[in-house]
N, C-alpha and C positions, 0 to 999 in steps of 0.2 A: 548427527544432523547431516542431510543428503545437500552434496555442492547443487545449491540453487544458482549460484551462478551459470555452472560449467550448463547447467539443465535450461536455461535460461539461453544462452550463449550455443546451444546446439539447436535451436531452431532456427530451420532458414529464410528466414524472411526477419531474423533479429537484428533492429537496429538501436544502437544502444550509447549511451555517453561515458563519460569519465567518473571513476568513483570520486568519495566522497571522504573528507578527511573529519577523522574520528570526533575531533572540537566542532566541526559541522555537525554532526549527527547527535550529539550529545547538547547542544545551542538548540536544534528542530525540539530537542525532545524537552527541553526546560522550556520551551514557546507551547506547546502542546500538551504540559503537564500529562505527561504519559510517558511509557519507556516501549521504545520498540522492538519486538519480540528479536530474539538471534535471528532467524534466516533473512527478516529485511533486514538488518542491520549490516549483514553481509553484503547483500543486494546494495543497500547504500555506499557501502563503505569500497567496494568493488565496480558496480555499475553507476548507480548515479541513480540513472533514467534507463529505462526500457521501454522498445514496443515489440511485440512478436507474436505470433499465431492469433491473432485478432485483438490481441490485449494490449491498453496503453497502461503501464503502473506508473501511479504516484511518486514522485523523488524529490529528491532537493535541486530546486532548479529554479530560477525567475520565472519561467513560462509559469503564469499561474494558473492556467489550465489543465498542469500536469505536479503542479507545486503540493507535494504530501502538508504541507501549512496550508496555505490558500482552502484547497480544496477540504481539508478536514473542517476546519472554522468553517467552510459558507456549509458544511454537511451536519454537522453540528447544530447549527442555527435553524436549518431547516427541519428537524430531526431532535426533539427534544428527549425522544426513547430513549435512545441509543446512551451506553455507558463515557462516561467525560474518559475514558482511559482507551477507548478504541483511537486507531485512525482511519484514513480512509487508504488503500492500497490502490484501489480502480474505482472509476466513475464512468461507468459504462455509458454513459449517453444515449438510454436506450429504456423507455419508460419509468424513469426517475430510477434507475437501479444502481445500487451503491455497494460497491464490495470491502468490507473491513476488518481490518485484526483487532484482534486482542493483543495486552502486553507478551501471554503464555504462548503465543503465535496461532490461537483460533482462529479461523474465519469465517463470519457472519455473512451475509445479505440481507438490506435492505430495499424496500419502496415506502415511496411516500409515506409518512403519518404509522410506520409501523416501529416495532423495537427489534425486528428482526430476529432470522434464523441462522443456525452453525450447517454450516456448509460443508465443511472439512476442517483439520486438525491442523496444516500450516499450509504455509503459502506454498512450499514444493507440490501438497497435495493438488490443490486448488489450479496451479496451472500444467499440472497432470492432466486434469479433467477435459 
């Protein structure tokens, strides 16, 4: 697997928090009945929270505008397509656009009322792009 961190962390405009301890990340993922693919898991367990090259990702945080819980449940509710094992990684705030993994580290997009498309294969791909 390619350091999503280090790949994360060399953008310059990355502003970024404190990781995340493993009973944290393993407590999101028993509230979320889902298991979070390795490269976030890293990102969590390392980062926390990120923003960098236009993108704000999901983490474990109180901000629940950036909260991977929060945001997954209100993405869920509005979004009954979507598989109960995805979460959500970004919420683009940008015509209902929602970008989410799978457990196997897929990445989807959605809008409104859809079940959405695979975008790329993990998250290092995805903020490649």
């Amino acid at each position: 697997m390619d350091d999503i961190v280090q790949a994360i962390k060399n953008f310059p405009d990355y502003i970024g928090s404190n990781g995340r301890m493993d009973s944290e990340i393993i407590f999101a993922e028993h509230l979320l009945k889902t298991t979070f693919a390795l490269d976030y898991k890293q990102y969590l367990r390392e980062i926390g929270l990120a923003c960098f090259n236009g993108h704000e990702l999901t983490g474990l945080t109180d901000d629940e505008r950036l909260s991977v819980l929060a945001v997954t449940r209100q993405e869920r509710e509005a979004n009954k397509e979507i598989p109960e094992s995805w979460y959500v990684v970004e919420q683009t705030n940008f015509d209902g656009i929602v970008i989410w993994q799978a457990p196997l580290g897929e990445i989807f997009q959605t809008v409104p009322g859809t079940a959405g498309h695979k975008l790329c294969n993990s998250l290092m791909e995805f903020i490649s792009k």
